[in-house]
DRENDO-1510 file (C-alpha; in Angstrom, 1 decimal, always signed):
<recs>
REC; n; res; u; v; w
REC; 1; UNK; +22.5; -75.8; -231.9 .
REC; 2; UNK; +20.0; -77.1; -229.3 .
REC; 3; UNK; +16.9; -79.3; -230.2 .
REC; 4; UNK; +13.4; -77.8; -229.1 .
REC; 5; UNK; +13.0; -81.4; -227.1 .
REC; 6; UNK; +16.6; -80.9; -225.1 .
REC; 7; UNK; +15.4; -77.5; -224.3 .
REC; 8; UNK; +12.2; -78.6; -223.0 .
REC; 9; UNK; +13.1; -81.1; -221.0 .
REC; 10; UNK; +15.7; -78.7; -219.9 .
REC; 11; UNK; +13.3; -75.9; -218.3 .
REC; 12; UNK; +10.8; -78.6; -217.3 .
REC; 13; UNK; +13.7; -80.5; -215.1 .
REC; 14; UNK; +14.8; -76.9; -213.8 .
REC; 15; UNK; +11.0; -75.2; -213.1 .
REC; 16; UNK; +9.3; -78.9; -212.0 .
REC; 17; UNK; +12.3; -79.3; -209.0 .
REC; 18; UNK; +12.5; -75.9; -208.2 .
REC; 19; UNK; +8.5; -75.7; -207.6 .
REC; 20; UNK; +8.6; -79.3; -205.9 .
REC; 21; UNK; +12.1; -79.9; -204.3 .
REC; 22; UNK; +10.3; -82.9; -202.3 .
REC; 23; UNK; +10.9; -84.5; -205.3 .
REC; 24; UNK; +14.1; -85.7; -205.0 .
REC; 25; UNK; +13.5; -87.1; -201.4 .
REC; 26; UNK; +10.2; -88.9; -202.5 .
REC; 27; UNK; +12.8; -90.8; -205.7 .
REC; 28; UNK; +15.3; -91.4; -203.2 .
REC; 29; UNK; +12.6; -92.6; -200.6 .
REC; 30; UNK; +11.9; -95.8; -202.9 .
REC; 31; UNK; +15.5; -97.3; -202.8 .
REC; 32; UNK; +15.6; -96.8; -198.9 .
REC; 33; UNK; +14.6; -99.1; -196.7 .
REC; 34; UNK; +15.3; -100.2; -192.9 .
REC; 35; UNK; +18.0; -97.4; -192.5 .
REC; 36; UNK; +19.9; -97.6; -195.4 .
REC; 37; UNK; +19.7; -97.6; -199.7 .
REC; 38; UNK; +19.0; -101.4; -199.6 .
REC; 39; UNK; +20.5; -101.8; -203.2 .
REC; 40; UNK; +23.7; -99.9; -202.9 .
REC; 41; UNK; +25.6; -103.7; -202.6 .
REC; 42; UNK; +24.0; -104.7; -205.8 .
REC; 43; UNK; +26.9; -106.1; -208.1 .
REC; 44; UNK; +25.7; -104.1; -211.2 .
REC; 45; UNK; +25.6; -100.8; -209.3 .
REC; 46; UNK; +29.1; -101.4; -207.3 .
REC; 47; UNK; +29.8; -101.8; -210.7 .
REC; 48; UNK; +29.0; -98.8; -212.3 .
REC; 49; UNK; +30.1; -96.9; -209.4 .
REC; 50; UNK; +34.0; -98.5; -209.6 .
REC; 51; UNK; +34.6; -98.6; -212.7 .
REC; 52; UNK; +34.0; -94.8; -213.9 .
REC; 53; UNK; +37.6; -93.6; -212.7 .
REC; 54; UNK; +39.7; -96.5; -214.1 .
REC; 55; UNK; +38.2; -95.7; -217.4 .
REC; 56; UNK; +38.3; -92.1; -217.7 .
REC; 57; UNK; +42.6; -92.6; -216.6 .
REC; 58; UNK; +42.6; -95.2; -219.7 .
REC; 59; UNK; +40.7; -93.2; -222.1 .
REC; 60; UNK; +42.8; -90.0; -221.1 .
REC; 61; UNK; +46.0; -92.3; -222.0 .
REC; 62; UNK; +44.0; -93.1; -225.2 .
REC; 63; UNK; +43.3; -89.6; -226.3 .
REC; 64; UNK; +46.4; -88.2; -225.6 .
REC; 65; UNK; +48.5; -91.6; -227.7 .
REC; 66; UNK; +45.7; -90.3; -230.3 .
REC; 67; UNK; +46.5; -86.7; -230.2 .
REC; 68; UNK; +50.2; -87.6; -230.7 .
REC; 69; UNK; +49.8; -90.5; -233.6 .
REC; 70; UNK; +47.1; -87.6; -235.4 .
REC; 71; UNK; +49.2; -84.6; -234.8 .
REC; 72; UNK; +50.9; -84.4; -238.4 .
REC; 73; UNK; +47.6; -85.3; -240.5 .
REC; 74; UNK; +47.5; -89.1; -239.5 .
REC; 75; UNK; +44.0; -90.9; -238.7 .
REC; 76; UNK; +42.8; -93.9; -237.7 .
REC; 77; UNK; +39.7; -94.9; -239.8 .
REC; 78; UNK; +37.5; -92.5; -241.4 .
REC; 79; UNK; +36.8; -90.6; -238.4 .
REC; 80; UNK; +39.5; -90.7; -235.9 .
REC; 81; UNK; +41.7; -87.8; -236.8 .
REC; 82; UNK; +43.9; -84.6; -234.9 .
REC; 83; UNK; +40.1; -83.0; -234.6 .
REC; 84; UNK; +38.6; -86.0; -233.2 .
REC; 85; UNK; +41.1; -85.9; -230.7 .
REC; 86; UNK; +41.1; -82.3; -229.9 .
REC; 87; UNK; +37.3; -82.3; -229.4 .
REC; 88; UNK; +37.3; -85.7; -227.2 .
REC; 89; UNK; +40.0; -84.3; -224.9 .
REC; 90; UNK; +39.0; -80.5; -224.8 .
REC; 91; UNK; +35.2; -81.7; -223.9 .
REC; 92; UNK; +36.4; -84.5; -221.5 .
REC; 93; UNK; +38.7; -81.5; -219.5 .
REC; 94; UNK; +36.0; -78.9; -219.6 .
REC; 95; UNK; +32.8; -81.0; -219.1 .
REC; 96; UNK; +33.0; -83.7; -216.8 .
REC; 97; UNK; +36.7; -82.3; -215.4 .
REC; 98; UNK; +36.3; -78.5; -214.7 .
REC; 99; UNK; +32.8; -77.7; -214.7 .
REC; 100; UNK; +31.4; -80.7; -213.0 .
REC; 101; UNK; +33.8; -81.6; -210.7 .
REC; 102; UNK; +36.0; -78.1; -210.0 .
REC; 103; UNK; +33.2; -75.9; -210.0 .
REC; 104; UNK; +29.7; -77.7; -209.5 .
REC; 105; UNK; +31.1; -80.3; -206.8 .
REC; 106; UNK; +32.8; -77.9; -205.2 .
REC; 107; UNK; +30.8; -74.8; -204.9 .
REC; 108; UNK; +27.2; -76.1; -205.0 .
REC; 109; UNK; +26.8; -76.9; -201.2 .
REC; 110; UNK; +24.8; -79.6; -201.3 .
REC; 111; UNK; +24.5; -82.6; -199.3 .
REC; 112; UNK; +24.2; -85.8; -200.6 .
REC; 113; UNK; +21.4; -87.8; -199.4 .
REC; 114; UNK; +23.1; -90.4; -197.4 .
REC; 115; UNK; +24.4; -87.5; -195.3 .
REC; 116; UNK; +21.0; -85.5; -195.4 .
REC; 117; UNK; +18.0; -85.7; -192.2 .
REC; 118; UNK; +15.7; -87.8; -194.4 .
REC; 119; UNK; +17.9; -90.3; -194.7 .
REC; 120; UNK; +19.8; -91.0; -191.4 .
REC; 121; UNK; +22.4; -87.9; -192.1 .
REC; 122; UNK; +22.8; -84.3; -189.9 .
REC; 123; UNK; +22.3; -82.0; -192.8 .
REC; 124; UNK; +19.6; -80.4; -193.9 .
REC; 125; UNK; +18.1; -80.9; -197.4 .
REC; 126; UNK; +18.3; -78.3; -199.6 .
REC; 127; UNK; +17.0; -77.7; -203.5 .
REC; 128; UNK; +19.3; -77.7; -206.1 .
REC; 129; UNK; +19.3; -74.2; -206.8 .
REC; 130; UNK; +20.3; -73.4; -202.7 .
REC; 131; UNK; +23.8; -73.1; -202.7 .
REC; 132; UNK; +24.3; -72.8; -198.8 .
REC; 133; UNK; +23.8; -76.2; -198.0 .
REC; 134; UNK; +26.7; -77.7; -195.5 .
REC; 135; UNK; +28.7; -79.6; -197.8 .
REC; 136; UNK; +32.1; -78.6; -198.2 .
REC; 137; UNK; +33.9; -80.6; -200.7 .
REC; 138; UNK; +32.8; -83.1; -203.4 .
REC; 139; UNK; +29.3; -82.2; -203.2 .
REC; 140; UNK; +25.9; -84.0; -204.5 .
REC; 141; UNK; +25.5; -81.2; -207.1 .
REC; 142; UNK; +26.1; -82.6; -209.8 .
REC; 143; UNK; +27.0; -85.7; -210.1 .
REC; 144; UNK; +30.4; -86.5; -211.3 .
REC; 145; UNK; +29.8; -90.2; -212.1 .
REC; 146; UNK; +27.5; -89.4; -214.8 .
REC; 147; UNK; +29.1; -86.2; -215.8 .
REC; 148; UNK; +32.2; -89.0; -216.9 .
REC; 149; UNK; +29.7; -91.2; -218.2 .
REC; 150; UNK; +28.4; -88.1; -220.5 .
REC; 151; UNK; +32.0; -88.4; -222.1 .
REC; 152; UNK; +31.0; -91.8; -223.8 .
REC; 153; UNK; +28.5; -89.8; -225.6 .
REC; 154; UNK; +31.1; -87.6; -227.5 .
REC; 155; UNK; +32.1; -90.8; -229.0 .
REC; 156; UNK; +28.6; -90.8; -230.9 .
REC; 157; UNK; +29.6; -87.5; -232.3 .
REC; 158; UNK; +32.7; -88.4; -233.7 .
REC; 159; UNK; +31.6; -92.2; -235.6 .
REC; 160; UNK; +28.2; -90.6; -236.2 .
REC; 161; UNK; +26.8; -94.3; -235.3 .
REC; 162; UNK; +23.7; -94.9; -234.2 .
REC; 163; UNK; +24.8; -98.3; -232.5 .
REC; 164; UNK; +27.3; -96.2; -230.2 .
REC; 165; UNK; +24.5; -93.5; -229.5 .
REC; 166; UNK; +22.3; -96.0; -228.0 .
REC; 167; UNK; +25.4; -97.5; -226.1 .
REC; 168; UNK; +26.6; -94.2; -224.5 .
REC; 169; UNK; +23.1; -93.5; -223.5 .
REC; 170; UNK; +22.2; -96.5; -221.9 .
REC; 171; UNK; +25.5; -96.6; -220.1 .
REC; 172; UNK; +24.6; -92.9; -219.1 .
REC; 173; UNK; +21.4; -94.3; -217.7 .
REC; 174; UNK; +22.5; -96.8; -215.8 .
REC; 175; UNK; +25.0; -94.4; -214.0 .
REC; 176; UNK; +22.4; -92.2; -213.3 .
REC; 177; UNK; +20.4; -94.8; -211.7 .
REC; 178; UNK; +23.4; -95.9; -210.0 .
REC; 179; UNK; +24.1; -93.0; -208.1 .
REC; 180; UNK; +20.5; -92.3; -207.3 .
REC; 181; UNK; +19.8; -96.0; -206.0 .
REC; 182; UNK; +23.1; -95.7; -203.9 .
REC; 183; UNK; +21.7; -92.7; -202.4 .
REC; 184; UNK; +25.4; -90.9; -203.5 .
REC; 185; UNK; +23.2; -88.2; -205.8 .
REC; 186; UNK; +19.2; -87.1; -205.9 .
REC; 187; UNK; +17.5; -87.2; -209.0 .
REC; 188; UNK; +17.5; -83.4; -209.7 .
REC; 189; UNK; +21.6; -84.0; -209.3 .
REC; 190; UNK; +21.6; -87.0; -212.3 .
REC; 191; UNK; +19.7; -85.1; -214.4 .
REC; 192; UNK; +21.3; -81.5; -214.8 .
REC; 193; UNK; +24.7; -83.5; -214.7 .
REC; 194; UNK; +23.2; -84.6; -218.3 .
REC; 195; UNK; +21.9; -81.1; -219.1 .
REC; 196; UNK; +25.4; -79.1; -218.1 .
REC; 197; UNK; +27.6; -81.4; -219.6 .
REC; 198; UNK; +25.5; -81.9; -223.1 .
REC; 199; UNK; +25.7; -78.1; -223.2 .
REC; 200; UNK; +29.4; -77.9; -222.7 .
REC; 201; UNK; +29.4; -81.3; -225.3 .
REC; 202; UNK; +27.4; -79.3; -228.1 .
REC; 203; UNK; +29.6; -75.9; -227.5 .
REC; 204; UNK; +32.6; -77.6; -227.6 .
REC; 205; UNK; +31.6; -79.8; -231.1 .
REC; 206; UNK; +30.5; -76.6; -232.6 .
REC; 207; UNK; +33.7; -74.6; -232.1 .
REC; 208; UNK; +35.8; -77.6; -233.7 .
REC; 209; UNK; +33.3; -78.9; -235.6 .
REC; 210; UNK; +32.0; -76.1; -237.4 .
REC; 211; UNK; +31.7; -76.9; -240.5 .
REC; 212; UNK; +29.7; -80.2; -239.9 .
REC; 213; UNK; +27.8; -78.7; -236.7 .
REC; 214; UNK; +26.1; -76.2; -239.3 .
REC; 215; UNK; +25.4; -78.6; -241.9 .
REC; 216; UNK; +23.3; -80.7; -239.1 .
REC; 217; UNK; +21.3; -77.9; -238.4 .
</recs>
């Protein structure tokens, strides 16, 4: 189900910032300068950073006017179909929704780096595995921006396009680096918001997908 390189680069994100948590200050250290993240203004990153919530309301609108038009055996195109829908929505409510936002965000603990010692903040930095960090709501662990951009990805799944899988990723990218040059996440927070919500994106294809899931193996 998972790729030997996703797994890799899974256990080396999770061993590398766990032995050096300094990491994350030293990444965030480069877009900070004079007191504050010097390109948080930029136009492309304010952005990036605005426009994730009005498009996740308009593609919820979208998948559910798709659920309904695709409920009796109707599709759009080759691949937009009931499934299609299911899968988009059901991975959109579990992934970036629930366990990003409900349960990462809210239970993690950590600090964001704007509010952190290193960076003009009162709270003390903590790893990402250090749960008791001072943070009480909405949390830096993980982030929630590119846990929605990780949605656009799904669509790559469904048209099986190449042209949308570089797309989605790039856009996934940029959101990452959004949030870390803002100082709103740390590096370690971008990058398992990719790993947790491909996991939950993979899961969720096989269960609908089955039949295609196992011939891609």
């Amino acid at each position: 189900m998972f790729g030997r390189l996703f797994i890799l680069f899974s256990v080396a994100v999770a061993v590398v910032f766990a032995c050096f948590p300094e990491l994350d200050i030293f990444v965030s250290k480069l877009f900070y300068r004079d007191g504050e993240f010097f390109l948080k203004h930029e136009p492309i990153f304010e952005f990036m950073h605005d426009v994730i919530v009005p498009l996740t309301i308009v593609t919820v609108i979208v998948l559910l006017a798709l659920l309904i038009y695709t409920y009796k055996g109707r599709k759009i195109g080759k691949y937009l179909d009931k499934k299609a829908a299911i899968f988009l929505l059901v991975y959109l409510i579990t992934g970036p929704a629930v366990v990003t936002n409900l349960v990462f965000k809210e239970y993690s603990g950590r600090v964001r780096p704007v509010n952190s010692k290193f960076f003009g903040g009162e709270h003390k930095f903590t790893p990402y595995y250090d749960f008791s960090g001072k943070c009480d709501h909405n949390c830096s662990f993980i982030s929630g921006h590119v846990g929605g951009a990780m949605f656009f990805l799904a669509l790559a799944y469904v048209f099986r396009n190449r042209l949308i899988l570089v797309l989605s990723l790039s856009f996934v990218a940029l959101m990452a680096l959004t949030r870390v040059v803002q100082g709103a996440h740390f590096l370690s927070d971008v990058l398992f918001a990719i790993i947790v919500n491909f996991i939950i994106l993979k899961l969720v294809y096989y269960l609908i997908y089955k039949k295609e899931a196992r011939l891609e193996e």
